[in-house]
N, C-alpha and C positions, 0 to 999 in steps of 0.2 A: 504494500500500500504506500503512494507516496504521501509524503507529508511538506506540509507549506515550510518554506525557510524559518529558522527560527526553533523549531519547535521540539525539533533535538535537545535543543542547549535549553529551553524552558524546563521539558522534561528532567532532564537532569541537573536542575537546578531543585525541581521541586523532591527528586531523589534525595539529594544532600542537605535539603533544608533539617534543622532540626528540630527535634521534637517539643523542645521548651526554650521559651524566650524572656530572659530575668529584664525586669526592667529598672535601671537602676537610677532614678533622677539623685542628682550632685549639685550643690549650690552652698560652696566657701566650705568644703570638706577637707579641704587641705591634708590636715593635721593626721586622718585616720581613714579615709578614702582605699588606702593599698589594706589597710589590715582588713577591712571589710570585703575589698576582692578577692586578697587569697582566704578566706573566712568562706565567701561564697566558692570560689573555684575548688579548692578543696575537697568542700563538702559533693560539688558535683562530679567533678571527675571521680570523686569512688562511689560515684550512684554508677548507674546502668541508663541513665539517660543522655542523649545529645542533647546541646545546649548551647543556646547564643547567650554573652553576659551583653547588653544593651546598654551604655552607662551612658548619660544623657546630664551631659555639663548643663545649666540652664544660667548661662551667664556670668560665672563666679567672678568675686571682685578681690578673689583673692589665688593663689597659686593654684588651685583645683584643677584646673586644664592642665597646666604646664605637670602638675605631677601627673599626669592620666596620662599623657603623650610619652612624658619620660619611660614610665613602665608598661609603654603599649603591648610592647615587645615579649613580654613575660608574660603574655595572657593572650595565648594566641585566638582564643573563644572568645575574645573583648573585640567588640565593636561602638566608636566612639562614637557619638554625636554630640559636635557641641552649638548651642545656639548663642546666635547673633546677637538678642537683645533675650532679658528675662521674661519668662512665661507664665511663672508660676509653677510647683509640681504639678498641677494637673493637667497645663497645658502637657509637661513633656511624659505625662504616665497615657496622655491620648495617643501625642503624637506616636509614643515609642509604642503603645499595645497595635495602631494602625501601619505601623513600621515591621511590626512582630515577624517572624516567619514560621515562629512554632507552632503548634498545634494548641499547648498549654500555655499561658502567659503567666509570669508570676511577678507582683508587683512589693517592692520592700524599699526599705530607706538605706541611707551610707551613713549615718551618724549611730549606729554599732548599739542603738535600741531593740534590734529586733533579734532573736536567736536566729542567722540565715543560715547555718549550719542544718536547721533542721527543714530545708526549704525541698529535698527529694521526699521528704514525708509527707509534703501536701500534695505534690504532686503524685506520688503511690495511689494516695485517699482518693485522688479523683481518678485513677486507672482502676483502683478496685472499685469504686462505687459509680459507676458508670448513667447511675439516675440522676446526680450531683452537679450541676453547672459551676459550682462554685465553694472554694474551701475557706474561710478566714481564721487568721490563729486570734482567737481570745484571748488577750491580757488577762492576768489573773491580778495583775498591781497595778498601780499608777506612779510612772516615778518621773513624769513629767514635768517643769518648771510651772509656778504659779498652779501645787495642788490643790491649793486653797479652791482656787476659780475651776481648775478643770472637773475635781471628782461631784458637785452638785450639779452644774452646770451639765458634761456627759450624761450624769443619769435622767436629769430632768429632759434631754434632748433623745434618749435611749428609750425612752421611757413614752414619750411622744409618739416615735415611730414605732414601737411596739403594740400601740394603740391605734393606729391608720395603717399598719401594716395585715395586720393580726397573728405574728408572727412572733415566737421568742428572739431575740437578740442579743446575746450576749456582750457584744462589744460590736458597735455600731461604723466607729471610725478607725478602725486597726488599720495598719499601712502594709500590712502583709497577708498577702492573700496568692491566691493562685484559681485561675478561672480558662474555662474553653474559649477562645479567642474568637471561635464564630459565634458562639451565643451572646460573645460582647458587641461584635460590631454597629449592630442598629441603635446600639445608646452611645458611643461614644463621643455623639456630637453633643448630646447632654450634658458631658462633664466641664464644670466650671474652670476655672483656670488655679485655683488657691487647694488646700489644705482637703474641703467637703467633697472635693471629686471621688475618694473612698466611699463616704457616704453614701455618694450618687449611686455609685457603682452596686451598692449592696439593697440598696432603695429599689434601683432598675430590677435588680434578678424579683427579686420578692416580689415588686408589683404584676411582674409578669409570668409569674408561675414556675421560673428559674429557681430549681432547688439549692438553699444555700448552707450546708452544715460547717462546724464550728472545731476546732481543735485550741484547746488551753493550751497558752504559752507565756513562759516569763520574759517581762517589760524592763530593760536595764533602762538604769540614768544615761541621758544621750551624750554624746562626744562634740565639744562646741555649743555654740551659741545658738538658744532654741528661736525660732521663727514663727513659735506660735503665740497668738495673743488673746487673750483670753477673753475678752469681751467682746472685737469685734468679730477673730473664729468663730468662738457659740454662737453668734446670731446669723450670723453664716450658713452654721450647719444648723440653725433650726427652721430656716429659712429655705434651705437645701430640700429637709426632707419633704415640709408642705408642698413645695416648689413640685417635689417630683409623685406623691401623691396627686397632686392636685392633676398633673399632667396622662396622667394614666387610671385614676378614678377618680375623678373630683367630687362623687358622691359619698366619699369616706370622710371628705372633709366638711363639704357645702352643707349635705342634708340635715345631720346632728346640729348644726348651728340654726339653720332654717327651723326644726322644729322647735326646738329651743324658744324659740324666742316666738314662733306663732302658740306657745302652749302657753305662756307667760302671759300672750294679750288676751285667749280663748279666758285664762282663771281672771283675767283684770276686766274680761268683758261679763263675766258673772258680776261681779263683782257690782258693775257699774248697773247693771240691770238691776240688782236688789237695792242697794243703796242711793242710787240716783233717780229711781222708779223709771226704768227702762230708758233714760238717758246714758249714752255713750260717749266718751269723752274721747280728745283728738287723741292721745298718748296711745289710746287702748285700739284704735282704728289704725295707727302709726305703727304700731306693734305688729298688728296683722299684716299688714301688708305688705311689710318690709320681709320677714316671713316668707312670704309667699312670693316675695320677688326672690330670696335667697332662694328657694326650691327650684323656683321656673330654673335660677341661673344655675342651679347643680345639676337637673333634667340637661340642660341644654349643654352642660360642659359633658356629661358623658356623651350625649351624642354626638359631640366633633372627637372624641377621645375613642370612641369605636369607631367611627367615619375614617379616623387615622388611621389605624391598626389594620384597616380590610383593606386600605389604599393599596 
């Protein structure tokens, strides 16, 4: 059979592609960037998996690049990308998962918080559980800067999407996970540019029937200077998650509020009926109606929200 030009060398490109693609965003890791590569290379090379390390400089304004380049050389499975201007981790956890070539993608940090030694185990969990779209390691501590602000704040934010999800969540914004790269593709334009694109990412599977199980892991104190800020990250991600409820059922959020508040004018319009002798007052008219515009508008968001979905 002949074949068009070309299509040899495609073929045997998708032969050699490997099976997992670590996605490594970098921004002013200087200091601890190499022990974090061979920490991950390591661990892969005595796995049984091929593997691209993906390390994705996002602008450092400090020596980051320059050591990555220095030790390219030593990490023959490292492929660089560094970007021009900053993006945010989530621009470069998109760009790199739409870059991926593996089959499995696995996304973690270089500031030496996350055990990545143990990063052929998620990927296992999703060979052997082949129902499973998606593996996230659970923090079992928080050893974050400004714990004060993160451990209420997460939970009240965990706690949220667990309620519009309907789903348990153990840890909502872990930065280490591992996921099937095609069941990612159709949200990837989703994710924000900052910190919540984690979130997004675990919002996405859930709201769409993407199975997402959980494996406990210990959370070390990070290497460097944290990036996170505490007040205006949480609002971020509580923002994130309504954001992405809202976009794939917005009657898990619109209705409950809608009724809410038509139940409120329904008891204040008894109310008014016995004590006003069937006069009705504008508050209790105002109630209603507002009500029912909130319904019309959650009716009418699931239907552009299935409209999307069959497009």
């Amino acid at each position: 059979m002949l074949t068009a030009p070309g299509d040899d060398e495609q073929a045997s490109v998708q032969r050699d592609a490997p099976y997992v693609t670590i996605v490594l965003p970098c921004f002013n890791e200087q200091d601890h960037v190499v022990m974090e590569l061979e920490r991950i290379t390591r661990a892969m090379d005595a796995s049984r998996y091929s593997y691209e390390l993906l390390v994705i400089d996002d602008k450092s304004t400090d020596n980051t690049l320059a050591v990555l380049y220095e030790v390219a050389s030593r990490y023959p499975r490292m492929r660089l990308m560094p970007f021009r201007r900053n993006g945010g981790s989530g621009t470069a956890r998109r760009i790199g998962t739409r870059d991926a070539r593996g089959q499995i993608v696995v996304w973690t940090d270089a500031d030496m918080t996350y055990p990545n030694e143990r990063i052929p185990e998620f990927i296992k969990y999703l060979d052997d559980h082949q129902d499973v779209d998606q593996v996230v390691g659970a923090r079992l501590t928080e050893e974050g800067t400004h714990k004060w602000a993160r451990v209420p704040a997460k939970w009240f934010i965990r706690m949220v999407a667990q309620r519009l999800s309907g789903m348990r969540i153990p840890d909502l914004n872990s930065g280490l996970r591992a996921f099937r790269r095609e069941v990612s593709l159709p949200y990837l334009r989703l994710l924000p540019p900052g910190f919540s694109c984690v979130t997004t990412i675990t919002m996405a599977f859930l709201s769409n029937q993407h199975p997402v199980d959980y494996i406990p892991i210990d959370y070390a104190k990070r290497s460097g200077k944290s990036k996170f800020h505490p007040f205006r990250d949480a609002r971020r991600y509580i923002l994130q998650v309504l954001r992405m409820v809202m976009y794939f059922d917005p009657i898990k959020v619109l209705m409950p509020v809608a009724l809410w508040i038509m139940g409120l004018g329904f008891v204040k319009l008894i109310y008014d009926v016995i004590r006003y002798n069937f006069h009705v007052t504008t508050s209790t008219m105002l109630a209603i109606l507002v009500g029912f515009q909130i319904a019309v508008l959650a009716l009418i968001g699931d239907l552009v929200a299935r409209s999307r979905g069959s497009s």
